[in-house]
SEVOMI-394869 format. One record per atom (N, C-alpha, C): z, y, x. Coordinates in pm, whole numbers, plus 32768, in hexadecimal, padded with zeros to 4 digits. Each point is the difference from the previous one (the first is absolute). Layout:
<recs>
ZYX
...
</recs>
This chain:
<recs>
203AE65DC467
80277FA27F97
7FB1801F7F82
7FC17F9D7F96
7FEF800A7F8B
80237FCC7FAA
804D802E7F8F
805180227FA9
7FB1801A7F8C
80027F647FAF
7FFC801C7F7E
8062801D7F94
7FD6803C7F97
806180147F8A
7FC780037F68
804B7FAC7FC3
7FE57FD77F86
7FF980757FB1
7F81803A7FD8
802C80777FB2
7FB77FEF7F40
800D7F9E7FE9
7FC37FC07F9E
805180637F90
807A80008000
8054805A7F7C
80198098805E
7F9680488040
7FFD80578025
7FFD80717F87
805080647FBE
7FFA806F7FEC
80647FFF7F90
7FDF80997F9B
809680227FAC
80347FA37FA1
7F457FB67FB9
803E7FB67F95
80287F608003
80077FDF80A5
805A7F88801A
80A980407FF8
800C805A7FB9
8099801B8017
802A803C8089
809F7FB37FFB
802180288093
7FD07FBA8073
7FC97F8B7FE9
7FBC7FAE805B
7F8D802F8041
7FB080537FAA
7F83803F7FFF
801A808B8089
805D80477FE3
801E805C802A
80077FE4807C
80637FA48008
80467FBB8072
7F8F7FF78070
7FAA7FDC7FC2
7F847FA98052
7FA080838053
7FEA804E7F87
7FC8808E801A
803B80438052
805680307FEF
803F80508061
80407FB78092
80057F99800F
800C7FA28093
7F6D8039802F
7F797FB97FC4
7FAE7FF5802C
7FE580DD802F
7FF880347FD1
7FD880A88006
807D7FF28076
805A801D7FFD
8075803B8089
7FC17FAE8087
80067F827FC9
7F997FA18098
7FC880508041
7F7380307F90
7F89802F8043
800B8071807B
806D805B7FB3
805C806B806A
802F7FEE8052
80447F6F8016
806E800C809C
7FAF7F8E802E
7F707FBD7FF8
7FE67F65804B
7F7480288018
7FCD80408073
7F7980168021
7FEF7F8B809D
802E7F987FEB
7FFB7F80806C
7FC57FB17FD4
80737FC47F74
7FEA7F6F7FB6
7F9E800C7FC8
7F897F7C7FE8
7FA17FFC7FA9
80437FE57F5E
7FDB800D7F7E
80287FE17F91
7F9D7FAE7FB6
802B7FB97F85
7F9480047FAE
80487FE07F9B
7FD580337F76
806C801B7F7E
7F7E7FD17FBB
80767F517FD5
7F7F7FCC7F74
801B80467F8E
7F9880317FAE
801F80467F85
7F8C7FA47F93
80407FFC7F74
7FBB7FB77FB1
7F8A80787FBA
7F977FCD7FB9
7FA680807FCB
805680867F93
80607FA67FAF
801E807F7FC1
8061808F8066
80077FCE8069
803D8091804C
7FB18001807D
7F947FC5801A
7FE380258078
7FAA807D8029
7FF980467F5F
7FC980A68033
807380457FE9
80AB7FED8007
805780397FE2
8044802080AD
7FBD7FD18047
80317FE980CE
7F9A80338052
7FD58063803F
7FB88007804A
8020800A8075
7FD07FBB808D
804580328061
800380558041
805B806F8045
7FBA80668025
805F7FF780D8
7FEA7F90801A
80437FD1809B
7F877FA97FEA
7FBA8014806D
7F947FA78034
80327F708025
80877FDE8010
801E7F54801F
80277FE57F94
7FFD801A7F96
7FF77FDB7F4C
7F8D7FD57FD9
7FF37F8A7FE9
7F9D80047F87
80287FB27F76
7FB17FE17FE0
80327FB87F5C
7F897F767FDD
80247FB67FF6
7FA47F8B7FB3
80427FBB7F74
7F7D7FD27FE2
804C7FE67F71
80167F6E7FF0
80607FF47FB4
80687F957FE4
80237FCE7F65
7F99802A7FB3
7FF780107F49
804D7F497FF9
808B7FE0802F
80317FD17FA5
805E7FED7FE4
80237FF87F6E
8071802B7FB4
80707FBD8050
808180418008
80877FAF8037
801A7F977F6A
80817FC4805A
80517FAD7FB3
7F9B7F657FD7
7FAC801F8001
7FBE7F877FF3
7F867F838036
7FAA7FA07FC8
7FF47FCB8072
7FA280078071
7FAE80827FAD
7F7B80078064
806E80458096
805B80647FCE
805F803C80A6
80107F8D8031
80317F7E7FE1
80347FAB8054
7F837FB08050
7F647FF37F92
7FA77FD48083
7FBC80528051
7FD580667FCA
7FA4803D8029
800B8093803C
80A480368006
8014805E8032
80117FE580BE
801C7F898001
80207FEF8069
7F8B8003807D
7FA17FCE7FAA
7F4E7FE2804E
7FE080AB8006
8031804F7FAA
7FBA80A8801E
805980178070
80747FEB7FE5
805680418084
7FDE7FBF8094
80157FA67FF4
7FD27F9980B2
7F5D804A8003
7FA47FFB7FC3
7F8D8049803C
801580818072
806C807C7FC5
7FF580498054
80667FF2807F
801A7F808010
80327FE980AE
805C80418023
806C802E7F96
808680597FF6
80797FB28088
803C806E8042
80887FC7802C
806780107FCB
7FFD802B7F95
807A80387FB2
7FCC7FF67F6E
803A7FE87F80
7FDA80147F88
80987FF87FD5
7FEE80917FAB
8094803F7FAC
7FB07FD17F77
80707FD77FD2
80287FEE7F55
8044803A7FB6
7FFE80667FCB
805A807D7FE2
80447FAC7F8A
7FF87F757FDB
80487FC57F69
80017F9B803C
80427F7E7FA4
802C7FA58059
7F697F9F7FAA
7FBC80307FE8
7F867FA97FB2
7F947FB6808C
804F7FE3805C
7FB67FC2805D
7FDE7F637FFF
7F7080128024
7FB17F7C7FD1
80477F7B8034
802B7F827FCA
803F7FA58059
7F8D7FCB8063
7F7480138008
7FC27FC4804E
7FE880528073
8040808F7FFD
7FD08051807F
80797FE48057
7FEE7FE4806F
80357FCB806D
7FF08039807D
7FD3807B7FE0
7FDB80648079
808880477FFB
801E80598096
8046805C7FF2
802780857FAA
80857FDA7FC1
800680707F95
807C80478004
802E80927FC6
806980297FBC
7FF780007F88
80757FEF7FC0
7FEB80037F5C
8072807B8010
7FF580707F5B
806A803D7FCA
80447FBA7F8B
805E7FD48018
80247FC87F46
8068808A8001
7FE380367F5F
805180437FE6
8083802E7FCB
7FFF7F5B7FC0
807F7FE37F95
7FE37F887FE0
80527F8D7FC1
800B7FA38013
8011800F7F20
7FB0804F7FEC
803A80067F31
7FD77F8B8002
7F987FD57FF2
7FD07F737FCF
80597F767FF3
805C8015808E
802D7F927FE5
80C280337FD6
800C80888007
807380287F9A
7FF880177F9E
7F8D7FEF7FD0
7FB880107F75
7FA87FD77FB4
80087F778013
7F8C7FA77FCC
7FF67FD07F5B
7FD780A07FCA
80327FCC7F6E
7F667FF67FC7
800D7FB67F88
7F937FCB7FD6
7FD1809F7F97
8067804B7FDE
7FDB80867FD0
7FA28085804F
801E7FA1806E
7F968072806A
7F5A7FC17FDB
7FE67F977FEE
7F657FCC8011
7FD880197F53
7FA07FE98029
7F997FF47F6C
7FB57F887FCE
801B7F70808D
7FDE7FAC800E
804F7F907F9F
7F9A7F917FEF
80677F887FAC
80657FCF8065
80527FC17FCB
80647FA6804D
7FE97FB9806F
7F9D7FBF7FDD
7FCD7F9C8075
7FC180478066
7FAA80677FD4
7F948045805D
806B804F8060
807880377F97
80678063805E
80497F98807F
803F7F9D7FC4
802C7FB28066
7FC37FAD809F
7F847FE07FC1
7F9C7FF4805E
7FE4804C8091
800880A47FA4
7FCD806D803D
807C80348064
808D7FF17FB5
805D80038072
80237FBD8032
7FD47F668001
80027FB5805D
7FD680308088
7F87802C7FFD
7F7A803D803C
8055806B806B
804280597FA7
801D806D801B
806E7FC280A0
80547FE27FD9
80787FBB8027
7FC37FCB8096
7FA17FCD7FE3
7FD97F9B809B
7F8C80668049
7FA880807FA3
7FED80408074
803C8046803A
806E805E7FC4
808A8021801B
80287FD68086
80297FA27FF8
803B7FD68061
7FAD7FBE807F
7F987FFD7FDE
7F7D7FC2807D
7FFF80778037
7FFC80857FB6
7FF680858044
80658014806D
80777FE47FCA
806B80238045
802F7FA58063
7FD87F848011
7FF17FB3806A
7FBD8007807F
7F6C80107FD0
7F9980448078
800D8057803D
800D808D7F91
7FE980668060
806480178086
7F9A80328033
802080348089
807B805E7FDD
800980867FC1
804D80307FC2
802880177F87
804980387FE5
7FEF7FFA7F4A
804180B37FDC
7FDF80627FE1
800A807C7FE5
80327FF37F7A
806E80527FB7
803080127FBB
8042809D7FF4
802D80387F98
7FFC80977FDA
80A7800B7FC6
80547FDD8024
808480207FFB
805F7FAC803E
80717FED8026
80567FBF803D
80487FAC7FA2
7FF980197F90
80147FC17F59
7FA27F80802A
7F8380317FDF
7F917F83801B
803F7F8E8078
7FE38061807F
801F7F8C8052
80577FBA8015
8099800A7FED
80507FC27FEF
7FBF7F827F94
7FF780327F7A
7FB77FA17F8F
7F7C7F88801D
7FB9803B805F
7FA07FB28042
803A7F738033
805D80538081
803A7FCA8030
80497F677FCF
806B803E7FAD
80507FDB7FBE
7FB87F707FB5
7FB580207F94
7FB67FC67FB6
7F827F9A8049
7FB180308032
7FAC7FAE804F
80177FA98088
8092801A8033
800D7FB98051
7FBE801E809E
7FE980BF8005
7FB680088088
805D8053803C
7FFC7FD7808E
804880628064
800D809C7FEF
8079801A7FD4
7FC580A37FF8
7FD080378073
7FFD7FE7805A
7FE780338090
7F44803A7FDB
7FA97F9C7FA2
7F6680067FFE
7FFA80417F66
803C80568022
8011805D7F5F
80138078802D
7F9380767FEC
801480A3802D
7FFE800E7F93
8055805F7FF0
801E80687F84
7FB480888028
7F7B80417FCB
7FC8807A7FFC
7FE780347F6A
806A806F7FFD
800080307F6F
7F3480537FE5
8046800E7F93
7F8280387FA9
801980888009
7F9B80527F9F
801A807F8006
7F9E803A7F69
802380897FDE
7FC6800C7F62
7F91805A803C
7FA57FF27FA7
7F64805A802C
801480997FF3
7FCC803D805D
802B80828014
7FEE804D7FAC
807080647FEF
800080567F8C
7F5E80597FCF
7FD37FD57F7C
7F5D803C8005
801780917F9E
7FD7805F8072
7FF7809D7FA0
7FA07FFF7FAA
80027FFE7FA6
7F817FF57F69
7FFF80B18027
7F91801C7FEA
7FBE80AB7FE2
7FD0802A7F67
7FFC7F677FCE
7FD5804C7F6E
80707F987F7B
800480747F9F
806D7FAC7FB5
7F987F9E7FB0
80837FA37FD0
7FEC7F977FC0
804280177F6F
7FA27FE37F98
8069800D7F9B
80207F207FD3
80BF80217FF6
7FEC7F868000
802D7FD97F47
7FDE80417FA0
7FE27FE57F91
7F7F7F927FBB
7FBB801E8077
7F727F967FFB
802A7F808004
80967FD5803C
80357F81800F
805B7FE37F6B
8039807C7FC1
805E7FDE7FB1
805E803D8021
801880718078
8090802D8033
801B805D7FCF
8030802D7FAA
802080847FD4
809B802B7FFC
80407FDC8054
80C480177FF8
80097FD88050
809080478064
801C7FC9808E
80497F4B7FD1
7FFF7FF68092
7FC77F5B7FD0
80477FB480A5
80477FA27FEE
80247F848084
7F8A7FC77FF4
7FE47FEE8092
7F787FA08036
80257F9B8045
7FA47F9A7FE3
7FEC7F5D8041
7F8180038030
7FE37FDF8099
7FB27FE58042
7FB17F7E8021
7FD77FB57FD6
7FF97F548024
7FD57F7E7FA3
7FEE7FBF803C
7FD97F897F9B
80517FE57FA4
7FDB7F9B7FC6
80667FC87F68
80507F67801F
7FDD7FE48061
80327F7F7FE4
80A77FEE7FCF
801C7F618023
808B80247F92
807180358075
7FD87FBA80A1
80698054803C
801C808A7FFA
7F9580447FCE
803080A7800C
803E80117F83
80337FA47FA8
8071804B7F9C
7FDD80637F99
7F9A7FFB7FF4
7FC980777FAA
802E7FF97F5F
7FE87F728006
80537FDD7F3F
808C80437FF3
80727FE58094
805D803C7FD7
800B80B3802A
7FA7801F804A
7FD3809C8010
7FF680147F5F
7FB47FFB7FCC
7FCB80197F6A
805A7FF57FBD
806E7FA37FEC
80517FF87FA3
8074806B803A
801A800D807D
8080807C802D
7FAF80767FF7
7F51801F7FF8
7FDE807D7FA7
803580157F90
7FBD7FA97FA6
805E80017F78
8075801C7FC9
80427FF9807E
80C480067FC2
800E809C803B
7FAB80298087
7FFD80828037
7FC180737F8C
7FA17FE67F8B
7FA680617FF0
802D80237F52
80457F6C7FEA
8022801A7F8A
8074803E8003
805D806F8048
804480697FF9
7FB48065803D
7F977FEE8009
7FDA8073804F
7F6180447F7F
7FFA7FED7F98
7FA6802A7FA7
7F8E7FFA801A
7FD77FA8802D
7F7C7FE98022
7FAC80728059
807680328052
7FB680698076
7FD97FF4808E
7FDA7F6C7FFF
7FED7FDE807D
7FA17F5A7FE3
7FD3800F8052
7F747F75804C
80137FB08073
7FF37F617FB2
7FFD7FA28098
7F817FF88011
7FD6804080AA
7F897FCD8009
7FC97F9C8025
7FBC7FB18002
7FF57F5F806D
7F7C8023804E
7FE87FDC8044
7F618016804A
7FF67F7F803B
7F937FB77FEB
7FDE7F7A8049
7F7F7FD27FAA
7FE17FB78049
7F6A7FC27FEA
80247FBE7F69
7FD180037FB0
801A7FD17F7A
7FB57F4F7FFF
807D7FC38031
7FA87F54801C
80427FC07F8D
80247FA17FCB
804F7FA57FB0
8093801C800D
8056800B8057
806080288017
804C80677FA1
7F7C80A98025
802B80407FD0
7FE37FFB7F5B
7F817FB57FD7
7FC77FE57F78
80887FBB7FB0
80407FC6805C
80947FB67FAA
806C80347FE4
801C8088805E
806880647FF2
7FF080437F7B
7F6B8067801F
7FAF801F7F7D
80277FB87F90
80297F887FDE
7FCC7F9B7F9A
80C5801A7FE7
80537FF7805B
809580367FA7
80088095801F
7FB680288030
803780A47FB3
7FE180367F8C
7F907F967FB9
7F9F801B7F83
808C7FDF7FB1
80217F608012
80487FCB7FD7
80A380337FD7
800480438041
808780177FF5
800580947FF0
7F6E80527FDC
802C80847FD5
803A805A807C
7FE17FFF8069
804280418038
7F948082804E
801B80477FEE
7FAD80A57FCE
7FEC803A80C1
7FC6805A801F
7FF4805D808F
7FF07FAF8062
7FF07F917FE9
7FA57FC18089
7F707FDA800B
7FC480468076
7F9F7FF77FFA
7FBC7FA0807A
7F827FE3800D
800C7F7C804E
7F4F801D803A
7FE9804E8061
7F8C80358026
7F7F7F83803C
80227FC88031
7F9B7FBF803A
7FE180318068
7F9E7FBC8068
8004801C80AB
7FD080907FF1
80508073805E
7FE980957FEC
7FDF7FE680A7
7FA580578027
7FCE800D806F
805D8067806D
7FFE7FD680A1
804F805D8035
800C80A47FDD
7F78803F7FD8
7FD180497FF5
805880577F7C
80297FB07FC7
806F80037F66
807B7FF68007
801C7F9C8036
806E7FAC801A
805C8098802C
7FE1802D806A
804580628027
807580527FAF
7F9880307FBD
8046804E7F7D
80597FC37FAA
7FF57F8B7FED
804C7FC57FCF
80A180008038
80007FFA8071
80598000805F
802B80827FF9
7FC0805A8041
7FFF80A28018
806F80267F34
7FC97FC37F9D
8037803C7F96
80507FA67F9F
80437FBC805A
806D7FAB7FA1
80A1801C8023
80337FEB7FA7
80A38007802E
802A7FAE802E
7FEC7F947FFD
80427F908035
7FC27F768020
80217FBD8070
7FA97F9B8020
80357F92800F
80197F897FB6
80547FAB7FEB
7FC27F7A8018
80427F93806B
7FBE7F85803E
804C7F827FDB
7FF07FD47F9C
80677F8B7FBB
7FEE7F5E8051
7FCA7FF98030
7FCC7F6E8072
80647FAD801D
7FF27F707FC5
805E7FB2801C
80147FF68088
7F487FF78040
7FF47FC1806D
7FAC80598087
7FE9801C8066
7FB98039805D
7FFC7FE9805E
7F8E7FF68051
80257FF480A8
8003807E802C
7FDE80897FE3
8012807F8021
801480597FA1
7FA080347F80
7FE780597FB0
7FF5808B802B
7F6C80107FFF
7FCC8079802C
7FF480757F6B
80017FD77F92
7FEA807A7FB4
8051802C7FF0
80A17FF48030
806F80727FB9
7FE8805E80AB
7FD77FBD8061
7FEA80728097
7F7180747FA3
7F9E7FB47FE4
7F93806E7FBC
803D80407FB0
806B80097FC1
801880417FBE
8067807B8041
80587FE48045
80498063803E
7F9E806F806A
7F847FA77FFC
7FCA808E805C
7FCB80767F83
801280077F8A
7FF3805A7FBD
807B80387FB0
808E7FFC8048
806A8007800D
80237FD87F60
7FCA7F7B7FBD
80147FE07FA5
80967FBF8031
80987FDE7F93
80457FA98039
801C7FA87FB5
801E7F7F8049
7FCF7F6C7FFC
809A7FC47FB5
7FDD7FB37FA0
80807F987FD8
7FC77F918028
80457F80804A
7FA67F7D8032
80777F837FBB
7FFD7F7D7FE2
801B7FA98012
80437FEA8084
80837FE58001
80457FBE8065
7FE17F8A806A
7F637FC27FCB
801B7F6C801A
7F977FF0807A
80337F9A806B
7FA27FCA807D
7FED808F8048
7F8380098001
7FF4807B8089
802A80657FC5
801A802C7F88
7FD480667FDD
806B80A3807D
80877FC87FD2
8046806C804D
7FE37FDA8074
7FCA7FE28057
7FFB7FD9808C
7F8B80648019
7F6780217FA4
7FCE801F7FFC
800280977FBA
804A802F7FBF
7FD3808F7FA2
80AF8055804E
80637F6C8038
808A8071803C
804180467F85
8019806B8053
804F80687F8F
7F9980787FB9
7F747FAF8002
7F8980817FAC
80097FA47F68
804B7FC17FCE
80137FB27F9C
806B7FEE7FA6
7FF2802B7F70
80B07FE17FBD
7FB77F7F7FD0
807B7F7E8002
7FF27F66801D
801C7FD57F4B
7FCB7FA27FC4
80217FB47F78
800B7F67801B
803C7FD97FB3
80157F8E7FF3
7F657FE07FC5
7FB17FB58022
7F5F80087F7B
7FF77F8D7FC3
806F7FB77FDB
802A7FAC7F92
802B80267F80
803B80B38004
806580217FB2
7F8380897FBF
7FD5800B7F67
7FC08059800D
805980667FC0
806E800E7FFD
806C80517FC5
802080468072
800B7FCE806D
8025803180B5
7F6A8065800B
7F907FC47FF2
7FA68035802B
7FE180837F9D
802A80217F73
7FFF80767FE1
807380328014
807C7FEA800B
8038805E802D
7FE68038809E
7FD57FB88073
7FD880298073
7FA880827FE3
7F987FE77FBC
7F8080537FDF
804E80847FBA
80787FED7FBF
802780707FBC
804E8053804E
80447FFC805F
803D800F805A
7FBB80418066
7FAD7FE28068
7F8A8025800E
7FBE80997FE9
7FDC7FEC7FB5
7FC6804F7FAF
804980867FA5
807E7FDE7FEB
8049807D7FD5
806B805E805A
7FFD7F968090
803E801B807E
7FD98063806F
7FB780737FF9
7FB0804C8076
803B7FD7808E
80687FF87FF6
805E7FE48096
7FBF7F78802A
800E7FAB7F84
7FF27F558059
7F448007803C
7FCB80497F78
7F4E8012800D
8004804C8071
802D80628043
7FD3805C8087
803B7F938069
806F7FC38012
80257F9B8079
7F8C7F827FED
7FBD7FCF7FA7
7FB87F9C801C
7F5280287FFB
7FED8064801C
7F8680658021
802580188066
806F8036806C
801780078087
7FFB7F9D8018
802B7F767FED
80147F948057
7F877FBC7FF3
7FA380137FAB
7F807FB67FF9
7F9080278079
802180997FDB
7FD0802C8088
80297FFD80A4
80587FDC7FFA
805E7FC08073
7FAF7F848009
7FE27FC97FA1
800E7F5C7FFE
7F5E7FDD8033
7FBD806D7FD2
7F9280108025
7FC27FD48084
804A80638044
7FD8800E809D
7FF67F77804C
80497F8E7FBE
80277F8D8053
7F707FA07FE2
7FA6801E7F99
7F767F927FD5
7FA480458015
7F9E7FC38080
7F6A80337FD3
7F9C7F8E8013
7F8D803D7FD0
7F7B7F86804F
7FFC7FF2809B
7FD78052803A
801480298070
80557FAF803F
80887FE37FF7
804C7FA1801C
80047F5F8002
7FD17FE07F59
7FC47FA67FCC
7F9F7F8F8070
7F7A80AA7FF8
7F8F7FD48059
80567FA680A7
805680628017
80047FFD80A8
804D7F698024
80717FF77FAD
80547F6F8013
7FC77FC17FD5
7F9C7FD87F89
7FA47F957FE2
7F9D7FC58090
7FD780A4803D
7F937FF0804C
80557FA3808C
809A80218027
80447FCB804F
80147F4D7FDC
7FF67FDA7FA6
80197F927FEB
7F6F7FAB7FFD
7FA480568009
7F867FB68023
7FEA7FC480A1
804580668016
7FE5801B80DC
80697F668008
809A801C7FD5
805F7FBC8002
7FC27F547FDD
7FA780027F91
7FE67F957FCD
7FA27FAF8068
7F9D8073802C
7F857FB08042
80277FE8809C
807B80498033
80347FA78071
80687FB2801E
804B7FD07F73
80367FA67FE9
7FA37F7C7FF3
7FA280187F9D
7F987F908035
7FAB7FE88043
7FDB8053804F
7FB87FC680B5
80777FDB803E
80517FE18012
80657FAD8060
800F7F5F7FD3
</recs>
């Protein structure tokens, strides 16, 4: 069989999508020395993949998602290489490709969250665009052969919402990138860190709650004398340029807001914080409060959608509407050794149940599953 895969938002700084994509494609290479592959990658990452399984290769695919050159012209690169299979790790599948496919949708935010505060776009251009969104959405989820999804949250919601059989809905969880031993220190003052400090892992958008993270810092730090740091780490896009723009605003002191820190960094960050706190309205999984428990950091999460389905009992739960809930959680926490040593055991408990490896192998089952469901 050959098996294409969209690897266009291949690597760290597509986010979790990026990851997602990366680490499917690397575990493959390990357990699939049968299937042929081929992973379109656009020019800015295609020296970020090399293959190292001789039925890998890579061609390039330089064009941008979401818009309209993907919808003509992605489709003419893909049919060239004479694929029996083509995975879509996002639901950004072209409406004109009509070949055999799986799609992953991962969450359905867009359309639980279609606020005009998420875009940067005018009115018209935004509405347009989720028009757009909406009907490839659902062209995805019509066609495919299967449709892969990353929590039982999701698929029910898929389900539910789109109107598809759950029966053509696998749930294969995710897993957090393996714990990396750094050998040489980092000083992380070069960022601004100088005081132990709660960390945020992730983008800015408005589902992750970060405005009201920031403001339940504020109510946390102002009894606490200014002896402690929120850290944020994420690609510094508009999002986070707007957070920036009320913390100026509103005076509010020890948060610091790094910009994309490389795995290579990132670590430490993890490795030397007290507390790791995930405010998310919304998720189809959430992998950074798992990265974080493998450095027996322990995790406060948002109550909401996957989240407890996903983090269990390695998690003390907030309401993340309430930022009065969310510092007292954090305070609690944190002045508790008993509650901090039970949710450092259970993270590591919690551990054992996610890997790539896994990832790789039931993905790779639903290919076999897929391609002799359609020869009959």
């Amino acid at each position: 069989m050959k098996i294409g895969i969209d690897g266009r938002m291949y690597g760290p700084k597509q986010g979790g999508l990026g990851r997602y994509i990366e680490q499917l494609i690397k575990h493959l290479e390990k357990i699939d020395h049968s299937n042929e592959y081929v992973i379109f990658l656009r020019k800015e990452n295609w020296d970020q993949y090399t293959p190292v399984n001789s039925k890998f290769k890579k061609v390039l695919a330089d064009i941008p998602w979401y818009g309209f050159k993907e919808q003509i012209f992605l489709p003419k690169i893909i049919k060239k290489q004479k694929l029996d299979l083509m995975h879509f790790p996002h639901w950004n599948v072209p409406l004109l490709y009509n070949q055999k496919f799986v799609v992953t949708i991962h969450d359905l935010l867009l359309l639980h969250y279609p606020s005009r505060q998420a875009s940067t776009l005018t009115p018209l251009l935004y509405w347009f665009k989720n028009k757009i969104f909406r009907l490839v959405l659902r062209h995805a989820a019509k066609k495919a052969k299967n449709i892969i999804t990353i929590s039982q949250f999701s698929r029910q919601d898929i389900s539910k919402t789109l109107k598809i059989p759950i029966d053509g809905i696998v749930t294969i969880y995710l897993a957090p990138l393996k714990k990396i031993k750094n050998t040489t220190s980092i000083d992380l003052s070069k960022y601004g860190v100088t005081k132990p400090y709660w960390l945020y892992v992730g983008v800015a958008y408005p589902h992750k709650n970060l405005e009201t993270l920031v403001t339940a810092w504020e109510i946390f730090s102002a009894k606490k004398d200014e002896a402690t740091q929120l850290v944020l780490i994420g690609k510094k896009n508009y999002f986070y340029q707007e957070l920036q723009k009320i913390i100026k605003e509103k005076n509010i002191k020890n948060v610091v807001l790094t910009d994309f820190v490389p795995d290579s960094e990132l670590c430490e960050f993890y490795r030397q914080a007290k507390l790791y706190v995930f405010p998310s309205l919304y998720e189809g999984f959430g992998l950074p409060p798992l990265e974080a428990m493998q450095y027996d950091l322990p995790v406060i999460s948002s109550d909401r959608t996957c989240l407890p389905e996903i983090l269990g009992s390695a998690a003390l739960y907030f309401d993340p509407t309430s930022n009065t809930e969310i510092a007292q959680t954090a305070q609690l926490v944190l002045t508790n050794k008993n509650i901090q040593a039970e949710l450092i055991k259970n993270g590591q408990k919690l551990l054992k149940k996610y890997s790539w490896e896994t990832t790789a192998s039931e993905t790779l089952s639903v290919y076999q599953k897929t391609s002799k469901k359609v020869d009959n």
